[in-house]
PATORDO-681843 format. One record per residue (C-alpha): x, y, z. Coordinates in steps of 0.1 Angstrom, whole numbers, plus 5000, padded with zeros to 4 digits. Last residue first. Example, Ala and Ser with C-alpha at 12.3 -4.5 7.8 and 13.67 -1.06 7.14 Angstrom:
// PATORDO-681843
513749895071;512349555078;
This chain:
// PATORDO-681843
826385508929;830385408931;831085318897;832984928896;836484858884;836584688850;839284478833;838684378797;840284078789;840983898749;841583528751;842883448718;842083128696;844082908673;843282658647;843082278636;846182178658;846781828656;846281488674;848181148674;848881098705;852481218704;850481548689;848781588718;851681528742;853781788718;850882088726;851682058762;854182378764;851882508786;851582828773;849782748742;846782698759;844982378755;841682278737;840481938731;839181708705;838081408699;836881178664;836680828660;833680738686;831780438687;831780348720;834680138717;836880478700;835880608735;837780338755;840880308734;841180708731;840580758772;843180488779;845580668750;844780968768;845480858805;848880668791;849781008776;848881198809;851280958829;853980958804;856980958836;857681338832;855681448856;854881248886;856081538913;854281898899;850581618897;849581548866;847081698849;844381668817;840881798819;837781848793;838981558765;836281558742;834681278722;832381318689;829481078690;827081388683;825681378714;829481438729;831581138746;832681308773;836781268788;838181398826;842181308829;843981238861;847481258870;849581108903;847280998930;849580728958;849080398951;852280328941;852480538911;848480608906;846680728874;843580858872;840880838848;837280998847;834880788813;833180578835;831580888850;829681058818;829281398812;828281428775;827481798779;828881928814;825981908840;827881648860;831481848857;829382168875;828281958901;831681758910;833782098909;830982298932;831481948957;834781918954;835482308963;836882508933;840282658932;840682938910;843082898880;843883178853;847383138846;849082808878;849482868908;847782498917;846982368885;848381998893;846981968926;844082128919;843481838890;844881558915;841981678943;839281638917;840281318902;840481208942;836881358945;835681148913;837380828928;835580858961;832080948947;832380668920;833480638885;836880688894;838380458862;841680328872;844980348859;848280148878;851780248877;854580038900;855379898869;854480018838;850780058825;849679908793;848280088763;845179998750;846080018716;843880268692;841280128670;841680238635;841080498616;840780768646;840681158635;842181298667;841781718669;843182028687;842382328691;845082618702;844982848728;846483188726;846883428759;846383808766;844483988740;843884328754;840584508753;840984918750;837784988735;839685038700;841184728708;838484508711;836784718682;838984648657;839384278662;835184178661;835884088631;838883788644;842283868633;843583598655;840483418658;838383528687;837883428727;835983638749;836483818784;835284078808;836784188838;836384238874;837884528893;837484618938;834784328944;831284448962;829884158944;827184368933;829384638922;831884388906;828884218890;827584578876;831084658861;831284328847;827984348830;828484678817;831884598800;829584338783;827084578772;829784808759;831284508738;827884448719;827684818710;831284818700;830784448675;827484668661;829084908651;832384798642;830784498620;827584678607;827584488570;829684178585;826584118613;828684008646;827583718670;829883708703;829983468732;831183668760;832783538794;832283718826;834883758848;835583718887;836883398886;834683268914;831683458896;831583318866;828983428846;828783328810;827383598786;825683558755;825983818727;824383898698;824484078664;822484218630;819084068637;816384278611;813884488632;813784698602;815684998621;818384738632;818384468658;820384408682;820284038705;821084028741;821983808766;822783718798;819383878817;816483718800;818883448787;819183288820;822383088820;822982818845;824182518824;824982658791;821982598765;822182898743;825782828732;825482458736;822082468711;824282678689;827382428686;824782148681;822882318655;826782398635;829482628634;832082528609;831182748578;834282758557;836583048544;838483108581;837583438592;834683588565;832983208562;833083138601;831883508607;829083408581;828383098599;828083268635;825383518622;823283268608;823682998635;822383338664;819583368633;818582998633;818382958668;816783288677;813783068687;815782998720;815483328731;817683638731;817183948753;815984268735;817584538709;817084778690;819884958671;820385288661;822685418691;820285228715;816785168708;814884938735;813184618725;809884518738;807884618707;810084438686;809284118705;805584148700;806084218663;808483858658;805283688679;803283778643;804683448628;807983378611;810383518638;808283308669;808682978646;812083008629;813982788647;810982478648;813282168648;816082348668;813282378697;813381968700;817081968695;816981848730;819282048753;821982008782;824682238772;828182248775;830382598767;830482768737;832783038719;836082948717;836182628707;835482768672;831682738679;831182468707;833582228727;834182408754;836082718759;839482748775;838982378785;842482258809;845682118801;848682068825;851381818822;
């Protein structure tokens, strides 16, 4: 059983990865827009096919919220995205928002879009984060998708790799729609997310014979959680093996990261299926990793590592988690025999660039 984050637990699912901020800065959004500083930072943006437009900061909170509610309202008729979603957006572990992001602005210097890029270099892509203005939509949606292409063409340069590509995750029938395919994006998988509401405290379940679970809260557990995980993706859509130590550093700055909270199952000793759950700022849990290794499947590992993980965040005060899994997997009736169910779907739409010799 395979299941890994397509996004992470921000806007939509599909839009976010984790973040390490204070909401500090969310308790003054407004303070460079509202006061003279809003002047400064129009004369730094550049005009481009009728929009301005300059990196985004952290006291574009309230406008990058803004712009992701009334795509919420337009695409699903409720406003989901919240502080926390848009503190995870502009918080992701390793971006620099001078140079992976950019907000336009039109000839008022009113915000009418963003985007935020994630760079991932051992996959070759970078992954956009999208904020669309209804009123410009296809304007403003191609503009934003240019840059993007851009960014992928110049990390393929720099990289000196022969394509890269460019991805984001929308709604089926998402605003930004039109122009994906009008700039010749393709979407290429659908995830769907997933959701527990807990009532009541789940049963511990116990483990059958010859089958033990154990927390890997240290080094040497951690590294066998990773080693079960590769295992179980190996070959698999989309997976690129990451050394321990890049896996075990980019896990620890994952939002809600948390040691006691790694699984893994043995059947006779031997590493069968791990699972990797966060308890979130907001209480909410999140299930980031679920595999079992091509031999163990089919004995209810990965269920007995949920229900553990469900039992043991419910005690911390959590009665709401969620994850994300691609459709393809075929994993979507483990979730549901755990009592979760599919709130919505996401696509991953690709753009694959090869680099302009200079």
């Amino acid at each position: 059983m395979l299941m890994r984050p397509f996004g992470t637990h921000g806007r939509k699912g599909s839009r976010m990865r984790p973040w390490s901020a204070s909401k500090d800065w969310l308790a003054s959004l407004a303070g460079d827009v509202a006061g003279g500083s809003a002047h400064r930072l129009m004369r730094v943006a550049r005009r481009i096919g009728g929009f301005g437009h300059r990196a985004v900061t952290r006291d574009d909170a309230r406008v990058v919220l803004g712009l992701l509610r009334d795509m919420d309202l337009a695409e699903t008729g409720q406003a989901t995205t919240t502080e926390t979603n848009v503190a995870r957006i502009l918080g992701m572990p390793g971006i620099d928002l001078r140079e992976d992001s950019r907000i336009l602005l039109d000839p008022q210097g009113r915000p009418v879009g963003f985007a935020t890029l994630e760079r991932l270099d051992e996959r070759r892509y970078v992954r956009a984060t999208l904020g669309i203005d209804l009123t410009h939509a296809r304007r403003v949606a191609d503009d934003l998708l240019a840059w993007v292409e851009q960014q992928a063409r110049m990390g393929a340069r720099t990289h000196r790799w022969s394509e890269a590509a460019a991805v984001t995750w929308q709604l089926p029938g998402a605003i930004a729609e039109p122009a994906l395919l009008h700039r010749g994006w393709t979407a290429v998988q659908r995830f769907s997310h997933l959701v527990a509401e807990l009532t009541e405290p789940p049963v511990r379940p116990s483990s059958p014979p010859g089958t033990s679970v154990e927390a890997a809260s240290d080094d040497a557990g951690q590294r066998q959680v990773h080693a079960t995980l590769e295992a179980a993706f190996a070959g698999t859509w989309d997976h690129h093996l990451k050394e321990a130590s890049q896996f075990l550093r980019d896990e620890q700055a994952a939002t809600g990261h948390d040691p006691d909270l790694w699984y893994l199952a043995k059947c006779e000793g031997v590493p069968a299926a791990a699972v990797i759950a966060r308890q979130l700022p907001d209480q909410d849990g999140w299930i980031g990793w679920v595999g079992t290794r091509t031999a163990h499947r089919g004995r209810g590992l990965a269920k007995l590592l949920l229900q553990t993980a469900f039992s043991d965040l419910y005690r911390r005060g959590t009665t709401r988690i969620s994850l994300d899994v691609d459709n393809a997997t075929g994993a979507l009736r483990l979730y549901e025999a755990v009592g979760m169910q599919a709130t919505y779907q996401a696509d991953q739409w690709r753009y694959t660039t090869v680099p302009r010799l200079s």
